[in-house]
Structure formats: structure tokens, C-alpha cells
Legacy VTK file of the C-alpha trace (Angstrom):
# vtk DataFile Version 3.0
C-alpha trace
ASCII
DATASET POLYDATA
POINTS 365 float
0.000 0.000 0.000
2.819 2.092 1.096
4.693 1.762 -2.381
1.523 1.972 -4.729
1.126 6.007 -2.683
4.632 6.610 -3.471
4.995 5.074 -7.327
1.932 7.108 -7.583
2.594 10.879 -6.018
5.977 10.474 -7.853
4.120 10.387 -11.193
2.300 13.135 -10.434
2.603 17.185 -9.150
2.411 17.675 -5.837
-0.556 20.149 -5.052
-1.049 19.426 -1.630
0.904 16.909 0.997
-0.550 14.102 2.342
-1.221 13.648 5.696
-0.506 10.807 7.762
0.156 9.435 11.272
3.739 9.503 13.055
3.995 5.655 12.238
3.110 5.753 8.944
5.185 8.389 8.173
8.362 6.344 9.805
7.240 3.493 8.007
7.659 5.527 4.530
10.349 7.221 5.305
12.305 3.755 5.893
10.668 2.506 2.518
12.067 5.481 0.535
15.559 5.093 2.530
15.703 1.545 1.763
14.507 2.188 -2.470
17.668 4.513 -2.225
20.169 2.864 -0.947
19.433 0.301 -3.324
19.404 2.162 -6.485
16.131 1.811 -7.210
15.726 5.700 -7.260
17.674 8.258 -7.696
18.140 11.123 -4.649
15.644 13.480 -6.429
12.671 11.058 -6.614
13.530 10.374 -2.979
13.625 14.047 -2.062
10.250 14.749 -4.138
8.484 11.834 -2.375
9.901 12.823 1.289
8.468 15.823 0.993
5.048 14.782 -0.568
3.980 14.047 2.534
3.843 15.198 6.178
2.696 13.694 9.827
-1.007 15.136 10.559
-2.016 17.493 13.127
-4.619 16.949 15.927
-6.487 13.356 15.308
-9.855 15.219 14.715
-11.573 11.897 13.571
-10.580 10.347 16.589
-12.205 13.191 18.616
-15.399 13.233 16.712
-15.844 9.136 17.357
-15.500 9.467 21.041
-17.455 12.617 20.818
-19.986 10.855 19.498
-20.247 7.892 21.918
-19.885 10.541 25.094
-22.818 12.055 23.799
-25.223 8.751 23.590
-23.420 7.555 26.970
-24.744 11.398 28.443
-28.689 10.348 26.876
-28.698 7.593 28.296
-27.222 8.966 31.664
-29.480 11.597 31.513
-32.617 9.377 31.244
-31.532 6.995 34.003
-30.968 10.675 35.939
-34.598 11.269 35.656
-35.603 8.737 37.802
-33.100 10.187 40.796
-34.887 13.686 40.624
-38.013 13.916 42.981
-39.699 16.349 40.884
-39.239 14.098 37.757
-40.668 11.294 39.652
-43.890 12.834 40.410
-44.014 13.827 36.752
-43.646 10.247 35.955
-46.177 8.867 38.491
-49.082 11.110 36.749
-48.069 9.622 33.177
-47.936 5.916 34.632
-51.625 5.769 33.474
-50.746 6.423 30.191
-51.672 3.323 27.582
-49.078 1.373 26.377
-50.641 2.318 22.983
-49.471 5.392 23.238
-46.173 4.740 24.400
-45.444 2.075 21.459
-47.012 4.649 18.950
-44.440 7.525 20.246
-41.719 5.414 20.222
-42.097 4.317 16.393
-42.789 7.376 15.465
-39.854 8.461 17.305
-37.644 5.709 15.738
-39.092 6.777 12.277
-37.734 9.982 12.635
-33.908 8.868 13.854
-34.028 6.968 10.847
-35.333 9.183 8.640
-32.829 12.164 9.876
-30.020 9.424 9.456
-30.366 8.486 5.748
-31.142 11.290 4.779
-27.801 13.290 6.529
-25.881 9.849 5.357
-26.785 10.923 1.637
-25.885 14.799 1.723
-23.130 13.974 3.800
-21.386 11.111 3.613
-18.904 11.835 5.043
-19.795 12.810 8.707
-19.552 8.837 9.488
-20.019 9.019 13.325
-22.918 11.532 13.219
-24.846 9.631 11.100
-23.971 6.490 13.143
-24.965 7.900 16.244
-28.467 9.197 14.437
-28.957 4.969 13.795
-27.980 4.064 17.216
-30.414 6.941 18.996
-33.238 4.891 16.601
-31.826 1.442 17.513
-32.745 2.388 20.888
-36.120 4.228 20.262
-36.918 0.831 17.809
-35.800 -1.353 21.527
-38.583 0.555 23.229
-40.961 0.186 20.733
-40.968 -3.753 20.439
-41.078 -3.668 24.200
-44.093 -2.015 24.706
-45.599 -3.983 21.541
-44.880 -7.096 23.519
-46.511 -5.869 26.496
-49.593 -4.774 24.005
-49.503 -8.483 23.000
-49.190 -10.276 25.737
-51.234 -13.247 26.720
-49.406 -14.265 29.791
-47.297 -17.410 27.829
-44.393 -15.881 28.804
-42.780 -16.618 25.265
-41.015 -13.196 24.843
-38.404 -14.437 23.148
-40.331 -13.723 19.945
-39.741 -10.253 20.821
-36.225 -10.331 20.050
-37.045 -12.673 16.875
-38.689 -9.708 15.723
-35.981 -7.243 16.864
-33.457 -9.366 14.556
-36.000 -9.096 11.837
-36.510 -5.799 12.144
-32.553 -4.542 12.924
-31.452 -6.583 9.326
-33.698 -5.038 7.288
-32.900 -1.666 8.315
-29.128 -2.680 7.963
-29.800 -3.497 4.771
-32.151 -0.473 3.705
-30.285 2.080 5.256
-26.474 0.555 4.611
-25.574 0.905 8.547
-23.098 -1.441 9.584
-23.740 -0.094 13.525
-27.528 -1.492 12.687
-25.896 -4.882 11.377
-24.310 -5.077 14.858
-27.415 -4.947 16.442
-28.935 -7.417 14.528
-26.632 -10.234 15.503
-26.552 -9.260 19.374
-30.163 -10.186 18.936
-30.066 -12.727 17.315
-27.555 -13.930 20.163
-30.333 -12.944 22.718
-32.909 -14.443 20.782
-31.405 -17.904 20.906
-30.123 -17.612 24.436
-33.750 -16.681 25.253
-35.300 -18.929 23.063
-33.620 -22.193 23.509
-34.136 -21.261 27.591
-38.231 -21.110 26.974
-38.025 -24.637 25.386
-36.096 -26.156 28.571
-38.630 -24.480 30.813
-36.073 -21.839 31.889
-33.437 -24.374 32.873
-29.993 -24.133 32.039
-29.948 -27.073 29.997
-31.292 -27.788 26.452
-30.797 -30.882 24.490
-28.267 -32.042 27.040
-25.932 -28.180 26.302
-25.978 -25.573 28.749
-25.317 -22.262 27.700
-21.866 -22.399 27.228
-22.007 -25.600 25.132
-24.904 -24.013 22.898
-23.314 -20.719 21.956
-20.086 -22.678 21.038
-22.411 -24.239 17.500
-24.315 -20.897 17.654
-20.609 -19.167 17.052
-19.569 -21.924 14.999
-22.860 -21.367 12.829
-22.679 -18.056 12.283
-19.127 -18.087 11.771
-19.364 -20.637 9.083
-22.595 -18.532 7.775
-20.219 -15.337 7.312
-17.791 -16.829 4.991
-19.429 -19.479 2.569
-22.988 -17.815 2.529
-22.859 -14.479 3.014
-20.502 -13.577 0.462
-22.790 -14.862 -1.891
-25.898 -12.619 -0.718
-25.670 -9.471 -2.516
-27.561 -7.598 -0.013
-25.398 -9.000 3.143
-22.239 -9.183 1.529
-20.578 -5.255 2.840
-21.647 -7.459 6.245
-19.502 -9.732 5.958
-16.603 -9.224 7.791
-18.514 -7.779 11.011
-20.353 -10.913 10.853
-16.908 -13.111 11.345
-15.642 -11.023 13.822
-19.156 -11.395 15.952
-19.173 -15.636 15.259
-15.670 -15.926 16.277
-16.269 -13.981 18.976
-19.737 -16.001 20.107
-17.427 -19.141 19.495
-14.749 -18.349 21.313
-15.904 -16.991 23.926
-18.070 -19.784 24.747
-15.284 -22.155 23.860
-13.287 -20.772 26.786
-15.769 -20.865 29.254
-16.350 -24.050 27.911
-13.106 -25.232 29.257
-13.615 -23.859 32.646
-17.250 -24.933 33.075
-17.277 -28.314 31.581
-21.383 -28.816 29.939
-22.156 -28.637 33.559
-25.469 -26.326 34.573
-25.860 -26.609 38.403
-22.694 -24.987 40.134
-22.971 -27.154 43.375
-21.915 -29.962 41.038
-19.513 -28.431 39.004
-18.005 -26.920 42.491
-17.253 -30.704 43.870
-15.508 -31.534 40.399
-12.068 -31.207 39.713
-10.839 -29.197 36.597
-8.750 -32.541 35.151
-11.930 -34.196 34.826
-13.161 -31.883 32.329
-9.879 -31.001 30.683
-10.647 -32.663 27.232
-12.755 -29.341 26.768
-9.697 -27.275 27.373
-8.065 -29.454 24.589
-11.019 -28.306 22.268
-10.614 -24.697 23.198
-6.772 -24.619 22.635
-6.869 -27.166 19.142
-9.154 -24.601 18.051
-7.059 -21.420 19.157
-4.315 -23.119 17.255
-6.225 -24.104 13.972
-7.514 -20.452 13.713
-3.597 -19.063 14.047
-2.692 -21.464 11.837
-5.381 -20.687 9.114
-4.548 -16.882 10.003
-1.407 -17.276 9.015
-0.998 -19.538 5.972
-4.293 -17.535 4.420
-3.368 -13.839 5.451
-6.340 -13.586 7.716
-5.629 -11.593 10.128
-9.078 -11.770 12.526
-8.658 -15.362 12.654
-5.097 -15.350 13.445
-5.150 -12.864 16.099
-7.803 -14.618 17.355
-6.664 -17.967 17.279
-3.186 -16.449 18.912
-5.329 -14.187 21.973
-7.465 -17.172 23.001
-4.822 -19.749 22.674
-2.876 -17.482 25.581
-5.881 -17.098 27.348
-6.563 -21.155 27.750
-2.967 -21.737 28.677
-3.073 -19.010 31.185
-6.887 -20.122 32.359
-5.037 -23.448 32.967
-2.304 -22.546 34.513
-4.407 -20.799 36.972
-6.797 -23.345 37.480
-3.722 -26.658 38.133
-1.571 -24.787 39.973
-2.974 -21.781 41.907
-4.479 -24.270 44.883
-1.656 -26.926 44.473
1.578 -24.712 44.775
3.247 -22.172 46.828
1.910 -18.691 45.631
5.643 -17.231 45.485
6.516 -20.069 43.213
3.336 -19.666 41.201
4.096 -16.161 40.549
7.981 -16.836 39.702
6.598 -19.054 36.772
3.946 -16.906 35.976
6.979 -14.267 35.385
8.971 -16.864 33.838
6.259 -17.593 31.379
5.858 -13.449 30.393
9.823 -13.283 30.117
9.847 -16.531 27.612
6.859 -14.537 25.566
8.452 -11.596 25.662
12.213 -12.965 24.411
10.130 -15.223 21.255
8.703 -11.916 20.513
11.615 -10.289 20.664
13.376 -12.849 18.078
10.711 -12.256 15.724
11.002 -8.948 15.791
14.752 -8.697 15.515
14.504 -11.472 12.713
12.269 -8.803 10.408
14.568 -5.814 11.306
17.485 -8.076 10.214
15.906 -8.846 6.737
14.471 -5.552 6.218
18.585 -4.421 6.331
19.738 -7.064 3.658
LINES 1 366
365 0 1 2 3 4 5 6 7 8 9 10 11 12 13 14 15 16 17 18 19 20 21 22 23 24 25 26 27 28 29 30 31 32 33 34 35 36 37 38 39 40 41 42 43 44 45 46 47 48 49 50 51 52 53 54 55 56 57 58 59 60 61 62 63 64 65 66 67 68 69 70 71 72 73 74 75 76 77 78 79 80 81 82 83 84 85 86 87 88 89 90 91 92 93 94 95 96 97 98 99 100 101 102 103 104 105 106 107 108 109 110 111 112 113 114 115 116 117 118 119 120 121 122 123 124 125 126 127 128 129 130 131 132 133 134 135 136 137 138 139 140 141 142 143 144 145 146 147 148 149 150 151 152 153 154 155 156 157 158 159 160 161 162 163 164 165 166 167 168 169 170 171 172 173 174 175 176 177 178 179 180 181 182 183 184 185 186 187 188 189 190 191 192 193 194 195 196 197 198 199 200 201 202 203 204 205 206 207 208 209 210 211 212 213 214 215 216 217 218 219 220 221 222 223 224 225 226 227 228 229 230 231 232 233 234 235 236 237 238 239 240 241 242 243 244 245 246 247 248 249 250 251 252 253 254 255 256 257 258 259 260 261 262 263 264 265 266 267 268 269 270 271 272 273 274 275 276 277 278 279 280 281 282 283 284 285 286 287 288 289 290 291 292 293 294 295 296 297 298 299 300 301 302 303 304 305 306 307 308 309 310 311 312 313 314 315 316 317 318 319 320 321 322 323 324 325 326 327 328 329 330 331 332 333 334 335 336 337 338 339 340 341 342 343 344 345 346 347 348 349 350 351 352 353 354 355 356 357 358 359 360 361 362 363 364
């Protein structure tokens, strides 16, 4: 990437210098150094291209992003605020006979609107990313409210409101897809998370168990499902294709996580039993977590992936470090436990260090 900007602003005038971060501009400015000591141009291309560019000021996209997210952190402070203010509360008490209807008709009208004001500002300006995100969040939330009070409109006392977040996951992907939101698309599949926790736990009579899985166990094929859903299917769905790679990240997350608590929990559901069992009898599950750690690294790797491989290196650390805890913390003396634990961090830190020294090495060939 860093060679196609330079071939290219050296084939053209200068107007205006490019702008880039501290690291990038190290990372060009040992590129150019490099393509000149080599021959491969002469000192005036490298003088053009050094000064084609320059490190940016003040990270004012940064600022906008966490702008953003203060700002829908402060709504929803400031609602949960009204409910510490005495006058508020009174205010409240006098609309607590207001119908449902009423509520549920606000709210979608409400949601409409975010929407509405969203798309619209996303098509003038296309540019102002996080304040047209933060328009489809504010109607995300105003949508949430809506399908609550719908369920409470609907209601017959079966207590199945899991179809309530069936129809949030209906509702959240086509809007995704309408509107072209990505922050929507996120919703969508933490729903569709809730909505099989919540769903699977209605059809086990709100036990912990279904089909023989607990929750752990069930999320691990839910992750593993939706995983395998974002790369062969997806793809090949024109309208959830720009999804795709939020979708991976979300399955591998689903999977992994519950592949690691997998490994500490066992497909146990009642914690007085799993209490009176020792880890070792449930370490084939920590084999699962770690062979699957691996394989993602490995696939990482040898396919340029580089979400599966940083997640296949992160969790692999995690389970040996979950087991190291859970063999030795009880069975050794905590000043020796810490010493490996140290000695562990120190071996991590010297493999990093030879692959780090290996690359500078080749990089001065």
C-alpha cells in the first residue's frame, strides 16, 4: 500500500501533501531510505516523495468518534438521571396511566424519525460517518422501546417473549440493509444472540440445559454457525455481503468466547456440582478450546487472515493461562506460582523479541 502512494505521487505534481500518522510516516520514510540505498531511485525522486507528505495534526476523527459515543453515553445517563430527581418522579407517576398504545405509537414514530434524519444526513453527507452512526444508534434504541411495549400490548401471559427479540433481529437486518448501517448490522446479531439464548431457555422451561448443552455448550455451535454462515454464505448474498466481515468477527467472537468458558465450566449447569468436580476431569474441553485457538492461528497465518489469526493467537494465551491458573494456583506455593507466571511473560516476551529482531534483520539485507 505504502509503495503503490509513493509510485503514484511520484508520477504526479504535488498540489497538496498528504497527511498521515507519526507511524506511517516512519514506516515511509524507511521505505524510501531503503529504495535509495538500493538504487532503485535516484536522490531526487527520494527528495520529491519525502516531501510529498507530512505527519497530521490533531487526530480530529478520533475526537469526533469518542465525541460521538460521550454524547449517547450522556442520553442515556441523563434518562436513568430522571428517575433520581423527585420532581421528575412525580411527573412520571401522573403519566404511569398512560396506555401502552401510546407509548409504542411515540416510540415508532420516534424511531421513524432517527431513521429518517439518518439516511437522509448519510446521503448529503457522507462523510460525517459518526454523526450519522450515532443518528442509527439513537433509533436502535427508540426501535428497543418500541418492540417492548408492543410485547406488552400483545401479551397473553405465555411468557414466550423471546419472539420479541425474533422480531428485533428481523426488524434490525432489514434496516441494515435499507439504510447501509453497519452499527444497525451489529445490532442485529446481538439479537439474534439474545434471541437464541432466550429462546432455547423457553423450550427447557427456563433451565440451564437444552438438548443435554448448557449455555456455554450451545453458543459454542451458535458461534460456529454463524461463523461458518459469514464466509461461505454471506458472500454470496448481494444484499449482506458489505456485512460480511462484522459478521466473522461477531461468530468468532460467540465461538470463542463460549469455547473458553467451555473449558472452565465443563457442559455442567448446576454450580454445586460443578463446584465438587475437579478441573482434570473436564480437561478434554480445554483441549477443544486450545486445538481450536491453534487451527484459527494457523489458518490466520498460511491464508493472510488476520481476525482469525489474532484470534486464534489471543485465546490460545488465554486457555494456557486459564489453565495454569486453574492446576496450579491451589496446588503450589503462591511465590513459586508467581515466579513461573513471570517466567512464562519473560519466555513470551524474548520469542517476541526474536521475531522482531529477525524482520529488522531482513528488512537491512
Amino acid at each position: 500500500m505504502y509503495a503503490f502512494c509513493c509510485i503514484n505521487l511520484a508520477k504526479c505534481v504535488i498540489v497538496q501533501k498528504l497527511d498521515i500518522s507519526k507511524q506511517e510516516k516512519e514506516t515511509l520514510d524507511e521505505a524510501i531510505n531503503y529504495w535509495q540505498q538500493r538504487g532503485l531511485i535516484d536522490d531526487g525522486l527520494a527528495k520529491r516523495l519525502n516531501e510529498s507528505y507530512q505527519v497530521k495534526g490533531f487526530d480530529w476523527k478520533r475526537l469526533a468518534q469518542y465525541a460521538f459515543w460521550i454524547a449517547l453515553s450522556c442520553v442515556v445517563l441523563a434518562f436513568l438521571s430522571l428517575f433520581a430527581d423527585q420532581m421528575v418522579i412525580r411527573w412520571i407517576e401522573r403519566l404511569y396511566d398512560t396506555p401502552d398504545t401510546v407509548i409504542c405509537i411515540f416510540c415508532l414514530i420516534l424511531a421513524f424519525l432517527f431513521y429518517f434524519w439518518g439516511f437522509r444526513n448519510k446521503r448529503k453527507h457522507p462523510d460525517k460517518t459518526f454523526t450519522n452512526e450515532a443518528l442509527m444508534a439513537l433509533g436502535v434504541f427508540a426501535t428497543a422501546t418500541f418492540i417492548g411495549y408492543l410485547g406488552k400490548i400483545i401479551d397473553k401471559g405465555s411468557g414466550h417473549f423471546s419472539l420479541l427479540f425474533l422480531a428485533s433481529v428481523v426488524i434490525y437486518g432489514v434496516l441494515s440493509v435499507k439504510l447501509s448501517s453497519r452499527l444497525i448490522w451489529v445490532f442485529t446479531l446481538v439479537s439474534f444472540g439474545v434471541w437464541f439464548a432466550t429462546e432455547t431457555a423457553y423450550h427447557s422451561n427456563w433451565g440451564f440445559r437444552f438438548w443435554g448443552m448448557n449455555y456455554p455448550l450451545r453458543f459454542t455451535l451458535f458461534g460456529a454457525l454463524l461463523t461458518a454462515f459469514a464466509v461461505f454464505l454471506q458472500p454470496r448474498i448481494k444484499q449482506l455481503e458489505p456485512f460480511r466481515q462484522i459478521s466473522y468477527v461477531i461468530g468468532l467472537t460467540y465461538l470463542m468466547v463460549a469455547l473458553w468458558l467451555l473449558s472452565i465450566f465443563g457442559n455442567y449447569s448446576d454450580m454445586d456440582k460443578w463446584s465438587q468436580v475437579r478441573q482434570w476431569h473436564i480437561f478434554y474441553w480445554g483441549l477443544l478450546s486450545s486445538a481450536v485457538s491453534l487451527g484459527l492461528a494457523w489458518y490466520g497465518l498460511k491464508r493472510q487472515d488476520n481476525v482469525a489469526r489474532e484470534f486464534g493467537i489471543v485465546f490460545f494465551i488465554i486457555n494456557i493461562y486459564t489453565r495454569f491458573f486453574e492446576y496450579l494456583w491451589d496446588n503450589i506455593n503462591r511465590a513459586v506460582f508467581f515466579l513461573l507466571l513471570a517466567a512464562s511473560f519473560w519466555y513470551i516476551g524474548r520469542w517476541a523479541e526474536r521475531i522482531w529482531s529477525g524482520q529488522e534483520k531482513k528488512k537491512a539485507l
